[in-house]
VODOBA-218645 format. One line per 2 residues: number of its first residue (from 1); for each residue x, y, z of C-alpha. Coordinates in nm, 3 decimals, always signed. Layout:
BEGIN
NUM	X Y Z; ...;
This chain:
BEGIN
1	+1.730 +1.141 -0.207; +1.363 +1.291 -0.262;
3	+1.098 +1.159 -0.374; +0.925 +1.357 -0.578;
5	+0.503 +1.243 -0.556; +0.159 +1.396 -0.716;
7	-0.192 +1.347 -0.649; -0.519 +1.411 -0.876;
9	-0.803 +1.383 -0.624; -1.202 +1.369 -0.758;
11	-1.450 +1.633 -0.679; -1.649 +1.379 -0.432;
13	-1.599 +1.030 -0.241; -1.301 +0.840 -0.368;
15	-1.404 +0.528 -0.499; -1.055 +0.364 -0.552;
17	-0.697 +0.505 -0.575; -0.534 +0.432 -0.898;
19	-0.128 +0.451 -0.853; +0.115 +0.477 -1.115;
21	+0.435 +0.368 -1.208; +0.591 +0.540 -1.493;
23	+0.846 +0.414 -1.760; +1.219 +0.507 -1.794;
25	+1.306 +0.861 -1.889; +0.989 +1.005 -1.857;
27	+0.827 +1.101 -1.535; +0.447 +1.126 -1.361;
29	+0.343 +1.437 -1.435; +0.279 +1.330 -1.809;
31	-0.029 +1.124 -1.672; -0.236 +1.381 -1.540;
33	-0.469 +1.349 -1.870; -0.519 +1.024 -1.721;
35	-0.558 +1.069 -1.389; -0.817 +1.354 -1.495;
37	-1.041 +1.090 -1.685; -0.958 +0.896 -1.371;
39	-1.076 +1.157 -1.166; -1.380 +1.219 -1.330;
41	-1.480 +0.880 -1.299; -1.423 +0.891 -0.852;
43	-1.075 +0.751 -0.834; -0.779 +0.926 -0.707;
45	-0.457 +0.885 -0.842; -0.119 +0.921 -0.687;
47	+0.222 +0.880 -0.888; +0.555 +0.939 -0.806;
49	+0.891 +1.042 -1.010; +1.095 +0.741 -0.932;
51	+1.445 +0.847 -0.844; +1.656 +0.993 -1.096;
53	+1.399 +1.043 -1.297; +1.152 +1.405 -1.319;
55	+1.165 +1.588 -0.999; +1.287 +1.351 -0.787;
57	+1.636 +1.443 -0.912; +1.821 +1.669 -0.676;
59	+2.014 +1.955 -0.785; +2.354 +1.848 -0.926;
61	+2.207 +1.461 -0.925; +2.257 +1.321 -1.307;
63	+1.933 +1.293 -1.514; +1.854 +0.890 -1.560;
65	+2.111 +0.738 -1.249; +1.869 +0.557 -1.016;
67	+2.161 +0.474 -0.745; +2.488 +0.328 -0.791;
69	+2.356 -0.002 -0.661; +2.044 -0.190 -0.595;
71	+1.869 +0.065 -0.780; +1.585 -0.177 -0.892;
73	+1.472 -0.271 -0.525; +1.563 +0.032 -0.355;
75	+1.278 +0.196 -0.692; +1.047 -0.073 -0.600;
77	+1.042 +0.027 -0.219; +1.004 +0.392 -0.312;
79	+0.683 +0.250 -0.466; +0.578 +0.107 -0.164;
81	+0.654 +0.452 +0.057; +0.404 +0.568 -0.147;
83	+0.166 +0.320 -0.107; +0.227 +0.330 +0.269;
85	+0.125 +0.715 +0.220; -0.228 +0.596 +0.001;
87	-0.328 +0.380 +0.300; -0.311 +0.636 +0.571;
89	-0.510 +0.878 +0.345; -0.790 +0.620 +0.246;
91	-0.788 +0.339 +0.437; -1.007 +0.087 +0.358;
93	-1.002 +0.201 -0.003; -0.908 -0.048 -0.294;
95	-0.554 +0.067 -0.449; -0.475 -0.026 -0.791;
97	-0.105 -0.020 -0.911; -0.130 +0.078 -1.281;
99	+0.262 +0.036 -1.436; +0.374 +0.151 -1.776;
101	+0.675 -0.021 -1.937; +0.971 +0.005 -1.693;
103	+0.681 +0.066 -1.423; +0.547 -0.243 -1.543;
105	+0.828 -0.426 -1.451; +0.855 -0.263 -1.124;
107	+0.503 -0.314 -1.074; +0.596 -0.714 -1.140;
109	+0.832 -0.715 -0.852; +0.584 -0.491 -0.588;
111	+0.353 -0.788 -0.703; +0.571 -1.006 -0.554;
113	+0.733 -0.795 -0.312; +0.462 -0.596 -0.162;
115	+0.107 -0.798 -0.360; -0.063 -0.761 -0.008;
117	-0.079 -0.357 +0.014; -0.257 -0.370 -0.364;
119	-0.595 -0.518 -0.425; -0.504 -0.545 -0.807;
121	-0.255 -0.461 -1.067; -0.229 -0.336 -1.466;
123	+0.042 -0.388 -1.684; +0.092 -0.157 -1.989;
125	+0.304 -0.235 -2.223; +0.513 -0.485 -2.114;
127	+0.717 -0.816 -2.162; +0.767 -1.144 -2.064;
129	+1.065 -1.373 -1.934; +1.375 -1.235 -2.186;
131	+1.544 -1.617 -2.197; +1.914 -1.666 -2.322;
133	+1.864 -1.305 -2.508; +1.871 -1.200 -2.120;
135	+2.114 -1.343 -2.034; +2.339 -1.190 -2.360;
137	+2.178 -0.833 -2.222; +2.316 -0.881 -1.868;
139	+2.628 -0.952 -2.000; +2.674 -0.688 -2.190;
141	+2.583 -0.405 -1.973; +2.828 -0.572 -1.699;
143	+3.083 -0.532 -1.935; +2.981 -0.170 -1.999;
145	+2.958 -0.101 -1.682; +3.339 -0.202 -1.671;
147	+3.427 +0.015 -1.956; +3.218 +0.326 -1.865;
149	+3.152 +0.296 -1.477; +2.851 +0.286 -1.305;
151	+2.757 +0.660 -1.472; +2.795 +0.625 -1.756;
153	+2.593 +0.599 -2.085; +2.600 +0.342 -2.300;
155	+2.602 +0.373 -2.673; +2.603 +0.025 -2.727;
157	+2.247 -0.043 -2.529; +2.123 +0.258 -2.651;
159	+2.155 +0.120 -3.044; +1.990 -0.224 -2.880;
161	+1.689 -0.014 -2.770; +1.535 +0.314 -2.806;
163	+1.693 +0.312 -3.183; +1.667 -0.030 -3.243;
165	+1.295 -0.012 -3.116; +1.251 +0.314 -3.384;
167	+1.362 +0.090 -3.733; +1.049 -0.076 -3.798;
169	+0.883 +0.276 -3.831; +1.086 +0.376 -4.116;
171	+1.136 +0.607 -4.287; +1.128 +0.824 -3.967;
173	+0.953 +1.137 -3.892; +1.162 +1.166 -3.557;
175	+1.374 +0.937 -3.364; +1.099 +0.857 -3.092;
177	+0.798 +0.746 -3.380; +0.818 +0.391 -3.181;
179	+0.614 +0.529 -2.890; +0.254 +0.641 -3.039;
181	+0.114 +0.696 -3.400; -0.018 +1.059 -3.249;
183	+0.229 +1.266 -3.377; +0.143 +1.568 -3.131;
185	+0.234 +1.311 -2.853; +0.582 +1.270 -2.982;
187	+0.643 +1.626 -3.035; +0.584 +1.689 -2.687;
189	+0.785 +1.403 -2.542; +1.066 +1.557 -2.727;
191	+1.039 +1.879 -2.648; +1.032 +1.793 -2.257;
193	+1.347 +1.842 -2.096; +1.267 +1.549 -1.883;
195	+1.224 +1.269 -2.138; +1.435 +1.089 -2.380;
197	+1.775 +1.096 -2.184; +1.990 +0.787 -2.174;
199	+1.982 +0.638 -1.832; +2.314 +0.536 -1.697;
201	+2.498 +0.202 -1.693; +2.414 +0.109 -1.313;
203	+1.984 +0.179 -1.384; +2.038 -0.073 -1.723;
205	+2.208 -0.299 -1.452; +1.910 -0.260 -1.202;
207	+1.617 -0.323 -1.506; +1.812 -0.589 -1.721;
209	+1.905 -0.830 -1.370; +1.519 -0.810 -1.272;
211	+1.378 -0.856 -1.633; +1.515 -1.239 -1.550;
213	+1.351 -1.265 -1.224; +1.004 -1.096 -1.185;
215	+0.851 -1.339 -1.450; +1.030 -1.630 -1.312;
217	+0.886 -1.997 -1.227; +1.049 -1.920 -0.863;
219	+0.908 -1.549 -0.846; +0.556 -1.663 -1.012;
221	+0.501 -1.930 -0.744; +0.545 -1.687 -0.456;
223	+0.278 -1.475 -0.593; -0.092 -1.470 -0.546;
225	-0.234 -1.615 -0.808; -0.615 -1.491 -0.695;
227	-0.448 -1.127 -0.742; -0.642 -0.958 -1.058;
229	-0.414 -0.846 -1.320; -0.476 -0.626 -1.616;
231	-0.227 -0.677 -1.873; -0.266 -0.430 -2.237;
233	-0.020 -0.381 -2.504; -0.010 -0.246 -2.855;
235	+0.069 -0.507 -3.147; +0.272 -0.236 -3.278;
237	+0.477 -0.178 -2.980; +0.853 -0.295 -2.950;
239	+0.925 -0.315 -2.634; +0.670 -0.621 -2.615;
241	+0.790 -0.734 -2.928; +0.485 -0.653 -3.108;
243	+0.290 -0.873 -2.900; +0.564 -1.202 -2.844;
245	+0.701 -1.081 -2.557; +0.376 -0.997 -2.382;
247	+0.229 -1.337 -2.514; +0.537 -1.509 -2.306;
249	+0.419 -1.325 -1.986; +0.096 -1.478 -2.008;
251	+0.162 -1.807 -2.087; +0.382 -1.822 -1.768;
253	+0.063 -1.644 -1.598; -0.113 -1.942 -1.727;
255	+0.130 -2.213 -1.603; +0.124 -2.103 -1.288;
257	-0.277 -2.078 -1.191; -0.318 -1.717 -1.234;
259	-0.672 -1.684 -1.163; -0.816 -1.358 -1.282;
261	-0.601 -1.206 -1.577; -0.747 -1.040 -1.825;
263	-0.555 -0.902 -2.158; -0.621 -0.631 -2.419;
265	-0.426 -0.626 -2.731; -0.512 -0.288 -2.951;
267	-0.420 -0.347 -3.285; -0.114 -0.106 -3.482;
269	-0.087 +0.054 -3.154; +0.278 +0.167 -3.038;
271	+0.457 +0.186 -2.676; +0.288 +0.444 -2.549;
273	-0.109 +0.343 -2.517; -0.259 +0.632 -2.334;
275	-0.121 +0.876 -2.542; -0.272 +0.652 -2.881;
277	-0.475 +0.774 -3.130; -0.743 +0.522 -2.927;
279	-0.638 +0.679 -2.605; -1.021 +0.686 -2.546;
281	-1.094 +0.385 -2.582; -0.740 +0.245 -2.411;
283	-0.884 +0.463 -2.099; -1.215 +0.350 -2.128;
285	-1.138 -0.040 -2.145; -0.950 +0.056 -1.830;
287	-1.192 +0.218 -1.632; -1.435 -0.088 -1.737;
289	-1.205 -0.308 -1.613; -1.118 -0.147 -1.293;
291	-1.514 -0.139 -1.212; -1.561 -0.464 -1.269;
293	-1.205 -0.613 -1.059; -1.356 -0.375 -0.791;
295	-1.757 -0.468 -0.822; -1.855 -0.054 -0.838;
């Protein structure tokens, strides 16, 4: 197993680190417009292709398998590995975990995993606790896993997601519309070799079991609720079921005392907010917020 990492440095002092999590089937590199904006503003950025995904895939490894088991928390402590690496290179420097859809949900469990080795965390486009409809999902990819092994794709949760999330854009330009309304964006995710792949049965497994935990009454109450979180989301974006889902995660926020979360919902936006059409002002908002959480 490698793990594949980048950094974007700024021309002078770092201010903060900014670290990313990316989502599923896509990998790091695609942020570098970010982390240049980033960059530009004193904060370094570090991201890394979680495994099976970008460059962390060894030769001969299949494209989307995470590991045959415990892939979730063996992706969350590649995360902190990372981190561990941030520290020794800027110690004493404020590190901000910034997760995008899967990474959001990873960045959910290094909350409560690992909250102490982050000063704050941001959440883009995400969801809340999944209730019975969890449940139904786990199910089903256990018994896909049975039919197909631990490799193999799934048809089945494929339809459920990436095609299911696609409908509500019809008629369809492409089969990946769902993720922004820049249609240069799109083209580009599909012409990379290294997005758009169906993961395999076993990294399904590994999301779909923590999806039921991370927003948890058990998981929230280990947390620390003085932790500043940044949570953003298109109304337009499925995976957060146009807003519902993300709604959920803050209400539970709420119940449990969070102290210092702050939300941003861009209206029409998709999945993908900083590759919008108000990419701009997405990054901007960000950048505000991160200078206020941080006092700069």
């Amino acid at each position: 197993m490698q793990l594949h990492c980048y950094q974007w440095l700024p021309a002078g002092d770092t201010k903060a680190v900014i670290q990313i999590a990316h989502g599923m089937a896509e990998h790091a590199a695609r942020y570098a417009p970010l982390a240049a904006y980033l960059n530009a503003e004193g904060f370094a950025v570090y991201a890394n292709d979680h495994r099976g995904h970008g460059r962390s895939i060894v030769s001969g490894q299949q494209l989307g398998h995470m590991a045959d088991e415990d892939s979730w928390n063996k992706a969350v402590d590649d995360l902190d590995l990372l981190n561990a690496e941030i520290r020794k290179r800027h110690a004493n420097t404020p590190i901000i975990l910034l997760g995008h859809s899967m990474g959001s949900f990873l960045t959910q469990s290094y909350l409560r995993k690992y909250g102490d080795n982050i000063t704050a965390a941001a959440l883009s486009a995400s969801n809340g606790p999944p209730g019975a409809l969890g449940k139904i999902a786990q199910l089903i990819i256990r018994l896909e896993k049975l039919r197909l092994g631990k490799k193999g794709h799934s048809a089945l949760m494929a339809a459920m997601t990436f095609k299911a999330f696609n409908k509500a854009f019809k008629p369809n330009r492409t089969e990946f519309d769902w993720l922004s309304r820049d249609q240069g964006e799109v083209d580009k995710y599909i012409a990379d070799p290294l997005c758009g792949y169906e993961c395999s049965v076993a990294s399904w497994q590994g999301m779909l079991d923590a999806l039921t935990i991370i927003a948890s009454d058990e998981a929230l109450e280990e947390m620390d609720k003085t932790k500043a979180i940044y949570v953003i989301s298109g109304t337009d974006d499925p995976v957060g079921e146009n807003s519902k889902g993300v709604q959920r995660l803050l209400a539970a926020y709420q119940k449990h005392g969070f102290e210092k979360i702050t939300q941003k919902f861009y209206l029409e936006a998709r999945h993908e907010l900083f590759n919008e059409t108000n990419r701009d002002e997405v990054t901007n908002d960000f950048i505000a917020w991160i200078k206020t959480t941080l006092s700069l």
